[in-house]
N, C-alpha and C positions, 0 to 999 in steps of 0.2 A: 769839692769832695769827689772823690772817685766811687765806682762801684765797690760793696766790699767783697762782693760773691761772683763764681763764673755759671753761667748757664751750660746746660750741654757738656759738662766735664767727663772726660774718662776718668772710669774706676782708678782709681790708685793697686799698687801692686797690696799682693795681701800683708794687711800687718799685722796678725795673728800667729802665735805659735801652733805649729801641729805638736809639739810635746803637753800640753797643756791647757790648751786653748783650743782643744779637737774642733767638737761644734763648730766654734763661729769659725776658725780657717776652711771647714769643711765648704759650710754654707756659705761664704765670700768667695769660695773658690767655684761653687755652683753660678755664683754672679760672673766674674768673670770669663767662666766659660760659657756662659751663653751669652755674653756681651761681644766677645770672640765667634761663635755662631752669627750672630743678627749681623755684625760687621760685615761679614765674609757671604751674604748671603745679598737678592738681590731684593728693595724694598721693604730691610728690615730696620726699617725708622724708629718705627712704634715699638718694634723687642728690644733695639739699642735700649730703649728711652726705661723699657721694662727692668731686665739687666740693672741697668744702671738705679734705677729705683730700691729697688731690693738690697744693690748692693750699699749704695748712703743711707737706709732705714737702719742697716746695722752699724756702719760709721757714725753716722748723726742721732744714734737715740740718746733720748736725755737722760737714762739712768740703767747701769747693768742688768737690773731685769726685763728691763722692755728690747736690750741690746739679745739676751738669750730665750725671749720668749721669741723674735722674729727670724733667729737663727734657726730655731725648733720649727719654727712654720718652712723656711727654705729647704731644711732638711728635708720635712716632712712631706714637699711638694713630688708628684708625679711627673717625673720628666720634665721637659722645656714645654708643654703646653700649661702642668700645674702653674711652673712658676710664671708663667705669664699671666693666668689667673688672680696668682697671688697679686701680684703688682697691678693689676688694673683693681684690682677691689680696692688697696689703697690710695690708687688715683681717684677713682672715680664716687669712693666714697669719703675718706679721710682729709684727702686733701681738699673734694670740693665742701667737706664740710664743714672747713677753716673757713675755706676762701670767701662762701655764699653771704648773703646779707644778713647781716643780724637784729635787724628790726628797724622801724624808726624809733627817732627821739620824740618824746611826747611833748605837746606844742605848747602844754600849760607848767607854769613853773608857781601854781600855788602850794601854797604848806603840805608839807607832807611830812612823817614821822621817819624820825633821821637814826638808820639804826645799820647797821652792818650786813644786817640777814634782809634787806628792802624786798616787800613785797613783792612790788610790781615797777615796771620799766621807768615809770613817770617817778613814784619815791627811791630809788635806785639815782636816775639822774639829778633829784634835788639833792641827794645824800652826798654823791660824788662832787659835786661842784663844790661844796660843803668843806668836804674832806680835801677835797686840790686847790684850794682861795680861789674859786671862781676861775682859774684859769686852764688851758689846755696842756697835760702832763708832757706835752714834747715841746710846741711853738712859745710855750707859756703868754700864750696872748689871751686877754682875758675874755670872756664868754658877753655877747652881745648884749646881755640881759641886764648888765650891772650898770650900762650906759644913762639908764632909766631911775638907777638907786643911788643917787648921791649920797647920801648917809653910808650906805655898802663901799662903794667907793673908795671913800675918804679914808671908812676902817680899813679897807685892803690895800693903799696906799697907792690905787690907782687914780694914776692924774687921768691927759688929753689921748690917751698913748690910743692905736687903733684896739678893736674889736675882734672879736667873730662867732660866727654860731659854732655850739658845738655839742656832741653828740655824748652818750654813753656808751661807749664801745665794750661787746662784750668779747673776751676773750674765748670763753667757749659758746658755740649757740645754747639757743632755748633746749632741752631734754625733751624727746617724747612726751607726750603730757599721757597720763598715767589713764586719760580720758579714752586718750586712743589706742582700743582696743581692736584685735584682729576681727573684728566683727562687726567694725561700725566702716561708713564712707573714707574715712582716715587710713584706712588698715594699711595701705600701700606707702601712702609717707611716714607712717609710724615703722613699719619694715625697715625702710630706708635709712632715719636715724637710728634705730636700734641696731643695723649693723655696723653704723658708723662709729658707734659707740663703743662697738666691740672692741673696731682696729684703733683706736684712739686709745682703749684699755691695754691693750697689747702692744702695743709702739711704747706710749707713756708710762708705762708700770705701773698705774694705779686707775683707782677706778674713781675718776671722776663722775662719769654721770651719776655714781652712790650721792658722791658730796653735793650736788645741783641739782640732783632731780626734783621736779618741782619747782618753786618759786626762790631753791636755792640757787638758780643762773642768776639772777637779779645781788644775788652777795657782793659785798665792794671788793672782794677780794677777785671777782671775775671781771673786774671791771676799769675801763678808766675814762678818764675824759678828754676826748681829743677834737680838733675841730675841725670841720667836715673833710677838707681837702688829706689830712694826717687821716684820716677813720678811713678815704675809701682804701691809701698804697696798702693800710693794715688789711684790708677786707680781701684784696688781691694779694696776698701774699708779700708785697714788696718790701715792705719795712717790717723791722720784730727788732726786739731790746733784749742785748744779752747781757748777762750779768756783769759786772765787775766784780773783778778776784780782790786778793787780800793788797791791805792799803787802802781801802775805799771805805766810805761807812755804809751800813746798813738800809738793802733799796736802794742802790747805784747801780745805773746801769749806762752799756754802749749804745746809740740806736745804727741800727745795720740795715743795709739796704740795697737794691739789686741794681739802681744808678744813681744819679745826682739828683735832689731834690731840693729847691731853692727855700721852702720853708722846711728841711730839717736839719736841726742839728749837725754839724759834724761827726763821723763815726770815733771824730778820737776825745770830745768831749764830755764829760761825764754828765749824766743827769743823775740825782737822787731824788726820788720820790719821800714826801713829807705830808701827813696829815694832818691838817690842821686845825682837828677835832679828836682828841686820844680815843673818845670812842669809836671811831671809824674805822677799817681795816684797811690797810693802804696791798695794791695787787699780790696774790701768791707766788711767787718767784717760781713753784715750779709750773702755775700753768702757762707763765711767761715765758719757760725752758722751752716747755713742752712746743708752746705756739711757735718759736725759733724754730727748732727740729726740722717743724714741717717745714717752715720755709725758706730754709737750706737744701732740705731732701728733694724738694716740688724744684727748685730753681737748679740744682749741681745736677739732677737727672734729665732735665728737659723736657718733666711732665709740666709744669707749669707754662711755657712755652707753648705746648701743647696744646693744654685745657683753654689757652688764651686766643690761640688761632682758629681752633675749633668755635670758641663763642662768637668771635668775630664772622668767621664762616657765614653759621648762622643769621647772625645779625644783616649781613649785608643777603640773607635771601628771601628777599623781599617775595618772591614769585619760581615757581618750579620752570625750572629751562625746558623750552617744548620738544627737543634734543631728550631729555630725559637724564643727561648728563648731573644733574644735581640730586638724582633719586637715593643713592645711595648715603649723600651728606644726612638726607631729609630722613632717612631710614634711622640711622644711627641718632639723630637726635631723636627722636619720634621712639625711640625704644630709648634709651636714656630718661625720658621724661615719663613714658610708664613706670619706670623702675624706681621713680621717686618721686612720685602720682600716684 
């Protein structure tokens, strides 16, 4: 399998009518000229990367309203310093709040009540496993746990075949908890999801945190089950499922991905999703759009790239250089982590 997507893509010429299509050729053409700007300039990496952001939010949105609600924000931008604004809030809030972790899996897999709208993260992953025959929605390899239930087994027509652990992957995070008020120790990470929620409302066209908030993240519709090594590409952005067009049944999808992955699917293979329990709800395709979007927008603009070097960065800085040379890395993480602290 090849990669299906390029990183670091130049904008495409505008394909937008000015007779009729004012706004968005307006505001693609505000992309492009400042992608044209950061080029021509000297150490303008991060505006290319900006630029180019803005301008795939409006090519990659999943639905004409979210496609003219970010056109109206471009417009609306002050100069080349707004729109560089704009684009890092969606870097820095949007995208990392696909990418970030979404919890763990809970360790116990006793009875739980098996219902679509699942409580909490533990009846959520008993529910999903439920609704998928125990096995991982992409590898289809079945979940460690059935190795122990001969009788489960036998009914799910798994012979000697291998295993694996696996997770409930949620497609959008947890919601602000309704807990975290601007006035308690939280207020800071409540800030931070609640603007992420925003740009997520605005890119998406609707408002999911409405449909989730609360113990609505936990619904199967936000949900699926994948096993660990498939949970983390999704948690990085690398993999996302897009729909199949007409000829396909109903929950058919492509899995897309930003290189080779030796446990995924082929991108030309189809998968359909099946549950197999009628009460169960099997994932909502549009926040499965939606999840795509990003991870087209994050990889053809070379924020993803980015956000990935940057944590690596981090990662390897064990200790401050006595040169002082690493201050300013240490600074920008150190204000990033206030900002969602």
């Amino acid at each position: 399998m090849i990669s299906d997507i390029e990183s670091k893509k130049p904008l495409p010429p505008n394909p937008y009518r000015v007779t009729d299509q004012v706004d968005l050729h307006g505001a693609y053409n505000e992309c492009l000229n400042h992608e044209r700007e950061a080029m021509n300039s000297e150490g303008g990496d991060k505006e290319v990367i900006n630029a180019r952001c803005l301008g795939y939010l409006l090519l990659e949105a999943p639905c004409e309203e979210g496609r003219d609600s970010v056109a109206a924000q471009i417009i609306g931008c002050e100069g080349y310093q707004g729109r560089s604004n704009l684009a890092v809030g969606y870097i820095e809030h949007m995208f990392r709040f696909f990418r970030g972790s979404k919890g763990e899996t809970p360790a116990a897999y006793d009875s739980c009540p098996v219902d679509s709208a699942s409580q909490s993260h533990q009846s959520a992953k008993y529910a999903a496993l439920k609704r998928d025959g125990y096995r991982c929605m992409v590898t289809h390899c079945p979940d460690s746990m059935v190795w122990d239930l001969p009788a489960l087994r036998a009914s799910l027509g798994i012979g000697d075949e291998g295993t694996m652990v696996t997770n409930f992957w949620h497609i959008f995070p947890d919601p602000p908890s309704t807990n975290d008020t601007m006035e308690n120790p939280n207020k800071k990470s409540y800030a931070y999801a609640e603007l992420a929620w925003k740009y997520v409302k605005v890119f998406g066209g609707f408002n999911a945190l409405q449909e989730l908030q609360g113990a609505g993240t936990h619904r199967l519709s936000n949900g699926l089950t994948l096993s660990l090594n498939v949970r983390a590409e999704f948690d990085e952005l690398n993999v996302w499922f897009e729909e199949a067009q007409e000829g396909h049944p109903a929950n058919t999808y492509f899995i897309k991905s930003t290189m080779p992955f030796a446990y995924v699917p082929s991108s030309t293979t189809p998968v359909t999703f099946v549950s197999h329990d009628p009460r169960l709800e099997l994932p909502d395709p549009k926040y499965l759009k939606l999840h795509a979007a990003v991870c087209r927008v994050a990889h053809l603009s070379g924020a993803a790239e980015y956000m990935n070097q940057h944590d690596r960065d981090i990662e390897n800085l064990s200790f401050l250089a006595s040169d002082g040379s690493s201050a300013n890395l240490f600074a920008a993480h150190l204000e990033r982590t206030v900002e969602a602290y």
